[in-house]
mmCIF file of the C-alpha atoms, coordinates in Angstrom:
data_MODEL
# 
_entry.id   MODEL 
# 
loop_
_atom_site.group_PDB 
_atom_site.id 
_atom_site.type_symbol 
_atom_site.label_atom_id 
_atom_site.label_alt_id 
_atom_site.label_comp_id 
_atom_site.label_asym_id 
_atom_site.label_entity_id 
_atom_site.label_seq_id 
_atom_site.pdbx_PDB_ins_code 
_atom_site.Cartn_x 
_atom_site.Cartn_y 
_atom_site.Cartn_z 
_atom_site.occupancy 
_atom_site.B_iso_or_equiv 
_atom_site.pdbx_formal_charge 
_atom_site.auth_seq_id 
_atom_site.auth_comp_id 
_atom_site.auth_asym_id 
_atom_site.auth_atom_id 
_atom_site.pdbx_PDB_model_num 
ATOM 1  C CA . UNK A 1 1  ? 7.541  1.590  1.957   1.00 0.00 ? 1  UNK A CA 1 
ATOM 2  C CA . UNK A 1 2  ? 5.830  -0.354 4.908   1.00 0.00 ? 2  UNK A CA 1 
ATOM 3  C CA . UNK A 1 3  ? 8.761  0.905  7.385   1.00 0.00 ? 3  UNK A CA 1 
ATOM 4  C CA . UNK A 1 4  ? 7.913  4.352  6.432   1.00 0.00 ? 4  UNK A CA 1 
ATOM 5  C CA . UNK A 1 5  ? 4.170  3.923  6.808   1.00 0.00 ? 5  UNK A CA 1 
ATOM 6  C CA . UNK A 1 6  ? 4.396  2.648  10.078  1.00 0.00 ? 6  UNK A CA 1 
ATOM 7  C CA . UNK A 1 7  ? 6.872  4.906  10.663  1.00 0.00 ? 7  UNK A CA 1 
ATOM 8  C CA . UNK A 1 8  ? 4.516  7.553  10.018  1.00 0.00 ? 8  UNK A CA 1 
ATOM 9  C CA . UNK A 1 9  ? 1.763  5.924  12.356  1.00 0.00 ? 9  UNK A CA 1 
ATOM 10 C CA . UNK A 1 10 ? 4.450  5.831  15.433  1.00 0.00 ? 10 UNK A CA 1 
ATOM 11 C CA . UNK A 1 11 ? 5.430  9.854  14.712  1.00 0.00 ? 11 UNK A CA 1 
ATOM 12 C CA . UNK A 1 12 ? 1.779  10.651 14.310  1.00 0.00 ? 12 UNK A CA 1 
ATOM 13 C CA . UNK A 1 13 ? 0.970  8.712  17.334  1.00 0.00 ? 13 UNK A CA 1 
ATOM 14 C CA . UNK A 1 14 ? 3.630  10.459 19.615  1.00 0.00 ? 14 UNK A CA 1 
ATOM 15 C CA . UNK A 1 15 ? 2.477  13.985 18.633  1.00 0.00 ? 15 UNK A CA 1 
ATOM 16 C CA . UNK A 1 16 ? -0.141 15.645 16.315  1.00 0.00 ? 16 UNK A CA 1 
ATOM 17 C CA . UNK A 1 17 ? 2.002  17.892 15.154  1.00 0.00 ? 17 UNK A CA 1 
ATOM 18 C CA . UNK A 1 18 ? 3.713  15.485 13.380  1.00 0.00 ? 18 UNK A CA 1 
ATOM 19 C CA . UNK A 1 19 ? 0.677  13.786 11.502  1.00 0.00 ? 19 UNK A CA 1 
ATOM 20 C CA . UNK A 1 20 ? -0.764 17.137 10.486  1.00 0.00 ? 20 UNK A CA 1 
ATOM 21 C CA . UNK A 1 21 ? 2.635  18.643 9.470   1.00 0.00 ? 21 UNK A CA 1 
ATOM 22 C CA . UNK A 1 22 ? 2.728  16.805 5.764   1.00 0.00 ? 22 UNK A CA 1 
ATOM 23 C CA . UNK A 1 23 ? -0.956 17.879 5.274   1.00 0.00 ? 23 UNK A CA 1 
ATOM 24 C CA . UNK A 1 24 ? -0.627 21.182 5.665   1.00 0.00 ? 24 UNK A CA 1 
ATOM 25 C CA . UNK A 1 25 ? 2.953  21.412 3.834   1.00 0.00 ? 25 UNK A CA 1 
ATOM 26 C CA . UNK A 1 26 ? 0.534  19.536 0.731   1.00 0.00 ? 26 UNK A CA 1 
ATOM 27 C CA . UNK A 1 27 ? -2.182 22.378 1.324   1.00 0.00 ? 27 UNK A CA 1 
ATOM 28 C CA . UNK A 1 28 ? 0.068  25.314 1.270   1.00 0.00 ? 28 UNK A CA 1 
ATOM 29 C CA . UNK A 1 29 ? 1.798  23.476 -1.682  1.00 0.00 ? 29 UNK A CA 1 
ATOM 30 C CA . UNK A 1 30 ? -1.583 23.584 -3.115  1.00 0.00 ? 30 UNK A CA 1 
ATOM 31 C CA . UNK A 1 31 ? -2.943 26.918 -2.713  1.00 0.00 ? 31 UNK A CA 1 
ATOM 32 C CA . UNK A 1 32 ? 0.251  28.665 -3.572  1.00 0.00 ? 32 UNK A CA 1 
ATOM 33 C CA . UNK A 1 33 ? 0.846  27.498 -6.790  1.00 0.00 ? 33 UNK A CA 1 
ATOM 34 C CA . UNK A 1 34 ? -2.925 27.790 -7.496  1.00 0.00 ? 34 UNK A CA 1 
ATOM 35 C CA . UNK A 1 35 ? -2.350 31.372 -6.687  1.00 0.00 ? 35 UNK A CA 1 
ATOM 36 C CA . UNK A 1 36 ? 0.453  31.494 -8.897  1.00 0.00 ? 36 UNK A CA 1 
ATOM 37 C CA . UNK A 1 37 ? -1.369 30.180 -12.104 1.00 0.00 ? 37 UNK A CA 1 
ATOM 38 C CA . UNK A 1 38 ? -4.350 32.446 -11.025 1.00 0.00 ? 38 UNK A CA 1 
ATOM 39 C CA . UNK A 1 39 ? -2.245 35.504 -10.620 1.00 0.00 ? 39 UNK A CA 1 
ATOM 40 C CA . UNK A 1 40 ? -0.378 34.846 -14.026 1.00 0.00 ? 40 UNK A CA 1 
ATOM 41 C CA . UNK A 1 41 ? -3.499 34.021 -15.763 1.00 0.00 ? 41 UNK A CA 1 
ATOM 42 C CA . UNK A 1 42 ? -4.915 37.419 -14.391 1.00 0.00 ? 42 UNK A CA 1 
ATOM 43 C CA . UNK A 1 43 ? -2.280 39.481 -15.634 1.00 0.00 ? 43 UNK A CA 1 
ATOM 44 C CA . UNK A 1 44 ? -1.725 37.771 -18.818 1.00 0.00 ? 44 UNK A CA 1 
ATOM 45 C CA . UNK A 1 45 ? -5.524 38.548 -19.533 1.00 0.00 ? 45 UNK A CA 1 
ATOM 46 C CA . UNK A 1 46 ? -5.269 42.277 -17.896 1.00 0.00 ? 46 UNK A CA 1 
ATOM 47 C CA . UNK A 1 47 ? -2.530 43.116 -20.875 1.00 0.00 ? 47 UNK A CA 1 
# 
């Protein structure tokens, strides 16, 4: 787990891109399944 972690710190370190790839792969993660239980809960109580 600590090779990974400073794994991470070197990637994020050579480019930006990769330090603020996983956080916005966990925030679209986020928002779509929100979506999804808002949108099913919305049609469930539509019916």
């Amino acid at each position: 787990m600590n090779d990974f972690v400073k794994g991470f710190i070197k990637g994020a370190k050579e480019t930006p891109r990769g330090f603020f790839a996983p956080a916005v792969a966990i925030w679209r993660m986020l928002i779509d399944t929100s979506d999804s239980l808002t949108k099913d809960k919305n049609s469930v109580r539509r019916t």
